[in-house]
C-alpha positions in Angstrom: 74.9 99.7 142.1 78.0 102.4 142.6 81.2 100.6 142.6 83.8 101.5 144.2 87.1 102.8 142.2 90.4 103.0 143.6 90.7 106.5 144.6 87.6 105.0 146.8 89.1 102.0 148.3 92.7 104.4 149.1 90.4 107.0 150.8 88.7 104.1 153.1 92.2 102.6 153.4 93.6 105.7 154.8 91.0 106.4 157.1 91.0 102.8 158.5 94.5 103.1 159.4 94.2 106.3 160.8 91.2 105.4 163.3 93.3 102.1 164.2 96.4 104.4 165.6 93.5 106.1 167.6 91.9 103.0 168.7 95.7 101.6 169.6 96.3 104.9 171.5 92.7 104.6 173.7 93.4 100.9 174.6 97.0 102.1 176.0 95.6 104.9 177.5 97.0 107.6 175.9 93.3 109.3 175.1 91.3 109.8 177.8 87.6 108.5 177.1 86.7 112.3 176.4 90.0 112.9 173.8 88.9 110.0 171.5 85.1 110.7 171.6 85.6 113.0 168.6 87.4 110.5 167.1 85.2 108.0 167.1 82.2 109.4 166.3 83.4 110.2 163.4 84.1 106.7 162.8 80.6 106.1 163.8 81.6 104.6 167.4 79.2 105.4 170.1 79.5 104.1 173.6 76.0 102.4 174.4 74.7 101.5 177.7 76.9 98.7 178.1 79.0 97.9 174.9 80.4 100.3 172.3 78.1 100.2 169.3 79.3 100.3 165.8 76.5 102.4 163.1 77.5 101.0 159.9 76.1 103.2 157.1 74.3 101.3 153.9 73.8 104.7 151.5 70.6 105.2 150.2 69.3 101.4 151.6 71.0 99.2 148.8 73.1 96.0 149.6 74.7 93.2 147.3 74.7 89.7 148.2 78.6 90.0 148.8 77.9 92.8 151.4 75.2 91.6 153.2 77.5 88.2 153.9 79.8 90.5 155.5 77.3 92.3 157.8 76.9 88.3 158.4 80.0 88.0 159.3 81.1 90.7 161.1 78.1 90.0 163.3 79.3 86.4 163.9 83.0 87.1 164.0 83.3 90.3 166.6 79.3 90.5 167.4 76.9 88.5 169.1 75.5 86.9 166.0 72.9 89.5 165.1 72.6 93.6 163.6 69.9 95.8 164.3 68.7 97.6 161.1 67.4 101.1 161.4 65.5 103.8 160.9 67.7 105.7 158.8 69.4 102.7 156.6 72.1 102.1 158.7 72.8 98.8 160.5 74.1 98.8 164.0 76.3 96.0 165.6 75.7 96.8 169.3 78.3 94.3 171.3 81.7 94.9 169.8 85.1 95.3 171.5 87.0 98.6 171.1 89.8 96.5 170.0 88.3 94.6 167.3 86.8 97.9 165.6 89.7 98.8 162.9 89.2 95.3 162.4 85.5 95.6 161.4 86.1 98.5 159.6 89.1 97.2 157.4 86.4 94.1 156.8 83.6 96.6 155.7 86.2 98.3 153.4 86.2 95.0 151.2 82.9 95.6 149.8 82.6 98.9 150.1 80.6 100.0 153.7 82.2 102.2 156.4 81.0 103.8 159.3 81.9 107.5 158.0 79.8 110.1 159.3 76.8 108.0 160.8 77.4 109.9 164.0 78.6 113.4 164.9 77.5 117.1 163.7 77.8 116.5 159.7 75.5 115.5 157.2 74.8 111.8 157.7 74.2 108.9 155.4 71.9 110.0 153.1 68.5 107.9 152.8 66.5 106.9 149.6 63.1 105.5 148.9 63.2 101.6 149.6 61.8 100.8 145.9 64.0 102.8 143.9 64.7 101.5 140.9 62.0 99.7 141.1 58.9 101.3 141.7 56.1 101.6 139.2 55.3 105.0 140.5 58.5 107.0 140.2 59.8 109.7 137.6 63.4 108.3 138.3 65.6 106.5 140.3 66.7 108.6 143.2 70.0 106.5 143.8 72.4 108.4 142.0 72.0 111.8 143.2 71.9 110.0 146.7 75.2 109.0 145.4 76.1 112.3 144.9 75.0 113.8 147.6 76.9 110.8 149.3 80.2 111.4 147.9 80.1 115.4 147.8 79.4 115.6 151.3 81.7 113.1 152.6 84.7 114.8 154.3 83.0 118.1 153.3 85.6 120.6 155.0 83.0 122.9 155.5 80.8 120.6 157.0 82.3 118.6 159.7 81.6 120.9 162.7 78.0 121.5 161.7 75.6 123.1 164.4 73.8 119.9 164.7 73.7 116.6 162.7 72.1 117.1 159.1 70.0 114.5 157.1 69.1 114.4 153.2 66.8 112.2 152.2 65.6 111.7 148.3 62.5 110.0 146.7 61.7 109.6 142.6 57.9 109.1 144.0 55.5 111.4 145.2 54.4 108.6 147.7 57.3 109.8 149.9 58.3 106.4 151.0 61.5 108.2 152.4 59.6 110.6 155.0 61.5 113.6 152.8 58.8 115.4 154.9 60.5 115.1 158.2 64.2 115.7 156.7 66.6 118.3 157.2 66.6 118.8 153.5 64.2 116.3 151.2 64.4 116.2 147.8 61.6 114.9 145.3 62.3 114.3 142.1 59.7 115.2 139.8 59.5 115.5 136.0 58.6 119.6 133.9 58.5 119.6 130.3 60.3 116.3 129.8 62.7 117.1 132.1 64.3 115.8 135.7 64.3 118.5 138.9 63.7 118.8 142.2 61.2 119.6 144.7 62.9 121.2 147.8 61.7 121.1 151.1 63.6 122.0 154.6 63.3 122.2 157.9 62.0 118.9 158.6 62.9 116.8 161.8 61.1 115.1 164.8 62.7 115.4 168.4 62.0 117.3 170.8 60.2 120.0 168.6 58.6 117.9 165.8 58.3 119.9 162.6 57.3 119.2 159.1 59.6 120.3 156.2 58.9 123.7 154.2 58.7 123.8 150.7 62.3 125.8 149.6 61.7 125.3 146.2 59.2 124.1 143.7 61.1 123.1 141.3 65.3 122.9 141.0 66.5 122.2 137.9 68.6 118.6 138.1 72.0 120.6 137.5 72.0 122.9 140.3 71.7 119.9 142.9 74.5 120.4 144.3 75.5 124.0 144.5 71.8 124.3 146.0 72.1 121.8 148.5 75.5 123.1 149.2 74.1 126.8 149.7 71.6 125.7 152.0 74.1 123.5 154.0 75.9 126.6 154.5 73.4 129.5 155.2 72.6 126.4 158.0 76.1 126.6 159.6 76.2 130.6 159.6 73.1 131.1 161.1 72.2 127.7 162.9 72.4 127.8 166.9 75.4 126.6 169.0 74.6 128.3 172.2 72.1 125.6 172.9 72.1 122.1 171.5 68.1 121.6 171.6 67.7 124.9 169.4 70.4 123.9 166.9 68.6 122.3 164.1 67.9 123.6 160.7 64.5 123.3 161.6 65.0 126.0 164.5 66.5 127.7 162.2 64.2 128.4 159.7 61.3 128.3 162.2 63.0 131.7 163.8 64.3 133.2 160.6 61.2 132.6 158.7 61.1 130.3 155.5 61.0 133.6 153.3 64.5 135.2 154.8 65.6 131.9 154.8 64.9 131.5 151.2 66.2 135.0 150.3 69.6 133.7 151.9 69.8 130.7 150.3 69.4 131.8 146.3 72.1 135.2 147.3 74.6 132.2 148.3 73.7 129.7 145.1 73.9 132.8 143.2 77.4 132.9 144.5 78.6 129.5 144.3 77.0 128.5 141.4 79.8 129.5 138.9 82.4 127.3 141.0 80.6 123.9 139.8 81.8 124.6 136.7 79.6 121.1 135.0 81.8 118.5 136.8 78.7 117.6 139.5 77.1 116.5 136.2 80.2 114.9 134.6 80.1 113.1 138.0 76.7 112.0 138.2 76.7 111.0 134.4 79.2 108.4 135.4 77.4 107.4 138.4 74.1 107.0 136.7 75.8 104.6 134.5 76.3 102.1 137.2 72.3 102.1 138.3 71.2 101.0 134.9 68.3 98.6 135.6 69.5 94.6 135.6 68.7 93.0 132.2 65.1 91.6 132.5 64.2 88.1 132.5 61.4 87.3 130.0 59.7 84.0 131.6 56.0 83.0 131.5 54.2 84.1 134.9 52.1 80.7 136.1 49.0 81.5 138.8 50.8 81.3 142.2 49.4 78.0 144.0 46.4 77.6 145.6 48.5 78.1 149.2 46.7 80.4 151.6 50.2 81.3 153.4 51.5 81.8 149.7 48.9 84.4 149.0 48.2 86.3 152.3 52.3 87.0 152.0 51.5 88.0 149.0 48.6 90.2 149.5 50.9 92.4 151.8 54.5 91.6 151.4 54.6 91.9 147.6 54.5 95.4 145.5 53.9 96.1 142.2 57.1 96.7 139.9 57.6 99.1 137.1 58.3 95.7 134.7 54.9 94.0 134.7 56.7 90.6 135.0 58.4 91.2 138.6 57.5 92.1 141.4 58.6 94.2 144.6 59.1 91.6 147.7 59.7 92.9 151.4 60.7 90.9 154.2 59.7 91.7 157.6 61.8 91.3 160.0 58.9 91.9 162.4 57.7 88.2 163.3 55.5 88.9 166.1 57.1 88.8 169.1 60.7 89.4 167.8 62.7 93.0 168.0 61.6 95.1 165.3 64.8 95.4 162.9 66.7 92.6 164.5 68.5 90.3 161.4 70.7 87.0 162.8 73.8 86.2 160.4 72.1 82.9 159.4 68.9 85.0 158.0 71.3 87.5 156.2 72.9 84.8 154.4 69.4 83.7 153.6 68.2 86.7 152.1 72.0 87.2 150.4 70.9 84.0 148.4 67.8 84.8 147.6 69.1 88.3 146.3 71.8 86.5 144.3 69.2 83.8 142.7 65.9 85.8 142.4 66.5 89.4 142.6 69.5 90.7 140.0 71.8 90.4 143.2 70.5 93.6 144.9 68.6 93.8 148.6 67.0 97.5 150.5 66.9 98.7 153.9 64.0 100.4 154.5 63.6 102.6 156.9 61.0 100.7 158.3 63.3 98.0 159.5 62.8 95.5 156.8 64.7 94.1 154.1 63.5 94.0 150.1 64.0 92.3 147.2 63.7 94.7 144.5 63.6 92.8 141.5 61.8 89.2 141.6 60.3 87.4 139.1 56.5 86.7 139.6 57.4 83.5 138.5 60.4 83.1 141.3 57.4 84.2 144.0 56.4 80.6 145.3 60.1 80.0 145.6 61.0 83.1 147.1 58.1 82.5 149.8 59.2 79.0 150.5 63.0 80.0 151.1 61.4 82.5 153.5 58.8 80.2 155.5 61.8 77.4 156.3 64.2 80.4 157.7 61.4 82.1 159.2 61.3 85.1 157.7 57.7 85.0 155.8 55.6 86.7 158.5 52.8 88.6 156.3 52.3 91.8 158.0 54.2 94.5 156.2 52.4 98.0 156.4 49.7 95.9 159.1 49.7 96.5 162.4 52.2 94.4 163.8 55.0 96.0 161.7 56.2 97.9 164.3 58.9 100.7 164.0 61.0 100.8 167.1 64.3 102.3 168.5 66.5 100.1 170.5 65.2 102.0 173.8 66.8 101.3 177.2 67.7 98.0 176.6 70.8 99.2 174.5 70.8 102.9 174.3 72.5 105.7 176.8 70.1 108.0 175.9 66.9 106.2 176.6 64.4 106.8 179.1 62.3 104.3 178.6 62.4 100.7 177.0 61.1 100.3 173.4 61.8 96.7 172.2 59.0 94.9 175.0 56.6 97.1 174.1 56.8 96.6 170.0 56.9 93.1 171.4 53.9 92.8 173.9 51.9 94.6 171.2 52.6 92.4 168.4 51.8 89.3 170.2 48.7 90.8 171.5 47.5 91.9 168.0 48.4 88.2 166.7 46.4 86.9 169.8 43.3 88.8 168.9 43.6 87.5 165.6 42.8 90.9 164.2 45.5 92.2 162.3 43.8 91.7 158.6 40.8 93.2 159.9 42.1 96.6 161.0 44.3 96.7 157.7 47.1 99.5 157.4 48.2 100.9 160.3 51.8 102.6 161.7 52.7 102.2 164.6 55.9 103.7 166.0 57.5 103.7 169.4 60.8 105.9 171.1 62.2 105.2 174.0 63.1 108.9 174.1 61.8 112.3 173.4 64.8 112.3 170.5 62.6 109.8 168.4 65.1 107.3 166.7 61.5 105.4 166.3 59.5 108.2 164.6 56.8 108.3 166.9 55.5 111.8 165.9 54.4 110.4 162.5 52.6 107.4 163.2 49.1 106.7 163.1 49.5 105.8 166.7 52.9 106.7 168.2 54.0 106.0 171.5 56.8 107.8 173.2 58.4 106.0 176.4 59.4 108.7 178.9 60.9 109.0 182.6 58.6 109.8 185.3 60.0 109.7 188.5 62.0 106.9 187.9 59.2 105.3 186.5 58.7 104.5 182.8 55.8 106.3 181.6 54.1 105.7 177.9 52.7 109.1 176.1 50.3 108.6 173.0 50.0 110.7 169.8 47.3 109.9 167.4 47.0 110.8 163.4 50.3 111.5 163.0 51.3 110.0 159.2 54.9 110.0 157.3 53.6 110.1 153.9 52.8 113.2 151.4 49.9 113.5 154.1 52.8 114.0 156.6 51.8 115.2 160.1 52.6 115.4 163.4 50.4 113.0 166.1 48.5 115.0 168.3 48.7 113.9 171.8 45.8 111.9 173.3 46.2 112.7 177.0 48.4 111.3 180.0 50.6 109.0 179.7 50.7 105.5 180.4 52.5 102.6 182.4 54.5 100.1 181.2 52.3 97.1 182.2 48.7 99.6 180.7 50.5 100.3 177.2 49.7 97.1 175.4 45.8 97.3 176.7 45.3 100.5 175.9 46.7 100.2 172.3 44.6 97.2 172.3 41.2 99.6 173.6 42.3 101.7 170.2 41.9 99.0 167.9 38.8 97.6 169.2 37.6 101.3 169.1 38.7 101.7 165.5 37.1 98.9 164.0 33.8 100.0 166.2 33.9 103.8 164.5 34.9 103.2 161.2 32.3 103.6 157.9 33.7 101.0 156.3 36.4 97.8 155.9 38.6 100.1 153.5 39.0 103.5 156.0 42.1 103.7 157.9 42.8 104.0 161.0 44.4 107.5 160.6 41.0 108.7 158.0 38.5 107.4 160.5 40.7 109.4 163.2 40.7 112.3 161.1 36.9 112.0 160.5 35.8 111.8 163.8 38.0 113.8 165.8 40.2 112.6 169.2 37.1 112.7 171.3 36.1 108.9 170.8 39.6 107.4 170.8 40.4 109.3 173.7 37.0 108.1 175.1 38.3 104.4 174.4 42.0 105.2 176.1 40.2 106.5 179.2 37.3 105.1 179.9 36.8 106.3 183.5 37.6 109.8 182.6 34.9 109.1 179.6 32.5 107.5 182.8 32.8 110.5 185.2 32.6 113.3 182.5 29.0 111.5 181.4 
C-alpha cells in the first residue's frame, strides 16, 4: 500500500488548517452559506437533506486495518455509529456537525484519508478494480498508476474549475470490474510484446444522457500515462460546455465533436506536452510501485473446508479465485437482506479490520458495489474467516446474486433525490429471500437511483430501476439488459413507470418470468433477455396491457 511521506502529511496538514479557519468563519457568520460552498466542496462537504455529509475518499478501494478503525471511529465519535460505502470507493458519514468537520479531517490525516476533491468540478478520486493485486486474471496491478493519477491530479492548477466533475477509473483485467466503460476516462491495462500499456477509452458516464466510453486509443505505451491523460483533461476544459450544466460532460463533448476531432486534438496537445515530463512520472511511479509489492506468501497445507452447508454456499459465491493457488479472494456483503445496501456500523468495521490484520496481509477493498474484500486469505484461514463473519453478521452469501443490490442513498439522505432508493433495495431483497429463489435465478444486477443523476448505476444493470418525481408522487422507471462489464450497455427501457408500493411485485413478475423463458439453469438473466427480446418481460411487467393487446 502507498505510504504516506512527509511532504504528504504537511500538504494534508496545511490544508486542514486552512478549511478549519473557513469552518471557524461560517459558524460565526462571516460566510454566508453561498461564500463557503466553494469551500467546502472542495473539502468534500455537501449539505444533505438534513445534515451536512462528509465524502471521505479511499483511492483506488484499498484500506488498512489502522484506517478502517478510524472510519470506526469517526463514525462513533462525530457520526451516528455508521458510514455508507459507495459507488465510487468513497465512504460517506452523513450526520456530522459543521463544527466537528476540521476535526474529522485532522483525524483522517493520521492514517492517511482526506476528503480532497470527492466533490466539486475536478477530477475525483480515482477508482480501481476491487481485486487488484489479487486477481488471477490481470496483466498487472492497476494500483500504482491509480496512485499516480491520484497524486498528479490532486491540486492540479489547471484542473480545479473543470466544466464538470471528471472520473478515472483503471483495471489490470479485461473483466472490467471497474465499469472503465462508463468513465470519463478508463484505462485498461493490457500487455504487447512483453510489455505494460494502456487501452484508452473516453467519454463514458451515466446521468441524464447515459453513454458508453469510446475507444481513444488502443494501445498507450505505460510512459506516456500521464502527459496523455493530462492532454485529454485539457482539450476537455477548452472545449467542454459551461453555458449549460447538463451538456458539460466529456461525454457531450466528444459526442458533438466527434471521437475522431476529438482524437486529432488530443495527440496535437500530447505531442506538445510530452517533452515537459521529462521521465520523472516514471521515476515517480517506480517508487510507488515499490510500495504495492505483493505481501510475502504463506505456504500452509489447504485441508477440505468442512462439511457446513453455510460454510460452502458463502463459499460458492463470496469467495474468488486468487492469482496464488493457495489464497483466495473473500468479499463481504454488506447486503444482508433487508439492510441498506453499503451501510457498515463501527462495530462491523472493527470486525473486518481484524480479520484484515489476522487473515488477509493487513489490507481490505471497497468495491464499487458496496462491499468490502479481503484480498489475500488463506484457503486454509476460510472456515475461520466465515465463522468471524456469521457471529458479526456479516456472512450473508449473495455476492453477484440477486439480492446484492446497488443503491444510492435516495431521498432518505440526499438533496438531490426525487425518489427514495434504500426501501426499495430493501423490500426487494426480503422478497427475493422470501421466495427462496435467489440460487435459482443465479447472477443478476440489480441497480436502483433515486434520481435521473444515477449515484446507483441504474443504466447498466441487468434490471435497473430509476425512482423519479411524478406529480409529487414517486414513480419507478425500469431498464432492462443494461450490463457494466466488457459487454457494457445501456438498459433499454421496458415501459411506464411504476409506484412505489407495485416496484417490488413487478421486479418479482421478472424473475418468475426469467426462470420460465430461460434454455437452461446456466443463462443469465441479461443472455436470456438478450435472446428473446423485451417483448416477453415486458409481457410479464404488464400483464393487462399483454391481455388487451391479445
Amino acid at each position: 500500500m502507498y505510504e504516506y511521506s512527509e511532504a504528504d502529511h504537511a500538504f494534508l496538514a496545511e490544508r486542514n488548517r486552512q478549511f478549519r479557519a473557513q469552518v471557524e468563519r461560517r459558524v460565526d457568520g462571516s460566510l454566508t452559506e453561498e461564500e463557503f460552498k466553494p469551500l467546502r466542496l472542495m473539502n468534500g462537504l455537501y449539505l444533505q437533506l438534513h445534515a451536512y455529509m462528509l465524502r471521505v475518499a479511499i483511492p483506488y478501494g484499498t484500506l488498512s486495518s489502522d484506517q478502517l478503525r478510524k472510519l470506526a471511529e469517526i463514525a462513533e465519535r462525530w457520526d451516528k455509529g455508521y458510514g455508507h460505502f459507495t459507488t465510487r470507493q468513497n465512504i460517506q458519514f452523513n450526520w456530522p456537525r459543521l463544527r466537528d468537520v476540521p476535526d474529522m479531517l485532522d483525524a483522517l490525516a493520521e492514517v492517511g484519508l482526506h476528503a480532497i476533491q470527492t466533490s466539486g468540478n475536478t477530477i475525483r478520486n480515482v477508482t480501481a478494480d476491487h481485486f487488484a493485486g489479487a486477481a488471477a486474471d490481470e496483466v498487472a496491478d492497476p494500483r500504482p498508476h491509480a496512485e499516480l493519477l491520484r497524486q498528479w491530479s490532486t491540486d492540479h492548477p489547471e484542473f480545479q474549475f473543470l466544466p464538470r466533475k471528471f472520473k478515472i477509473a483503471v483495471t489490470g483485467s479485461a473483466a472490467d470490474r471497474a465499469v472503465i466503460r462508463a468513465h470519463d476516462i478508463g484505462l485498461e491495462l493490457r500487455e504487447k510484446d512483453g510489455k505494460i500499456g494502456f487501452r484508452v477509452l473516453v467519454g463514458g458516464g451515466l446521468g441524464r444522457t447515459p453513454m458508453i466510453g469510446k475507444v481513444l486509443r488502443d494501445w498507450l505505451p505505460e510512459a506516456d500515462l500521464l502527459p496523455y491523460c493530462e492532454a485529454i483533461v485539457s482539450v476537455y476544459n477548452l472545449l467542454g460546455r459551461r453555458d449549460n450544466k447538463y451538456k458539460a460532460r466529456i461525454k457531450i463533448t466528444v459526442h458533438e465533436h466527434g471521437i475522431e476531432e476529438i482524437s486529432r486534438l488530443v495527440e496535437e496537445r500530447f505531442a506538445l506536452i510530452r517533452p515537459a515530463f521529462r521521465g520523472a512520472d516514471r521515476t515517480l511511479l517506480n517508487r510507488i510501485r515499490a510500495m504495492f509489492a505483493p505481501p510475502e506468501w504463506a505456504d500452509l497445507p489447504v485441508p477440505p473446508l468442512p462439511d457446513d452447508p453455510g460454510l460452502r454456499a458463502w463459499a460458492d459465491v463470496n469467495v474468488a479465485s486468487h492469482r496464488n493457488p493457495g489464497y483466495a479472494i473473500v468479499t463481504v456483503s454488506l447486503k444482508k437482506h433487508g439492510a441498506t445496501p453499503g451501510d457498515a456500523t463501527a462495530g462491523q468495521m472493527r470486525v473486518l479490520a481484524d480479520l484484515a490484520a489476522r487473515y488477509a496481509h493487513d489490507e481490505l477493498r471497497i468495491s464499487h458495489e458496496q462491499n468490502v474484500v479481503l484480498p489475500h486469505v488463506h484457503r486454509a484461514h476460510l472456515a475461520a474467516v466465515h465463522a468471524a463473519l456469521k457471529a458479526a453478521d456479516l456472512a450473508t452469501a449473495n455476492v453477484g446474486l440477486a439480492s446484492d443490490i446497488i443503491a444510492c442513498p435516495g431521498m432518505d439522505y440526499c438533496a438531490l433525490a426525487t425518489a427514495r432508493s434504500i426501501p426499495v433495495a430493501q423490500g426487494i431483497a426480503e422478497r427475493i429471500e422470501a421466495l427462496r429463489i435467489e440460487r435459482d435465478v443465479g447472477e443478476l444486477q440489480i441497480k436502483i437511483s433515486g434520481c435521473i443523476n444515477a449515484c446507483g448505476h441504474h443504466h447498466v444493470g441487468h434490471i435497473g430501476i430509476l425512482g423519479l418525481d411524478r406529480a409529487g408522487v414517486e414513480n419507478y422507471q425500469i431498464t432492462l439488459g443494461g450490463s457494466a462489464g466488457p459487454d457494457a450497455a445501456i438498459g433499454e427501457r421496458a415501459g411506464p413507470g411504476f409506484a412505489y408500493d407495485e416496484i417490488v411485485p413487478a421486479v418479482e413478475r421478472l424473475l418468475t418470468a426469467y426462470l420460465a423463458l430461460r434454455e437452461e439453469p446456466g443463462e443469465r438473466f441479461v443472455d436470456a433477455y438478450r435472446r428473446l427480446g423485451p417483448a416477453p418481460f415486458k409481457a410479464a411487467l404488464y400483464p393487462e396491457a399483454a391481455r388487451d393487446a391479445a
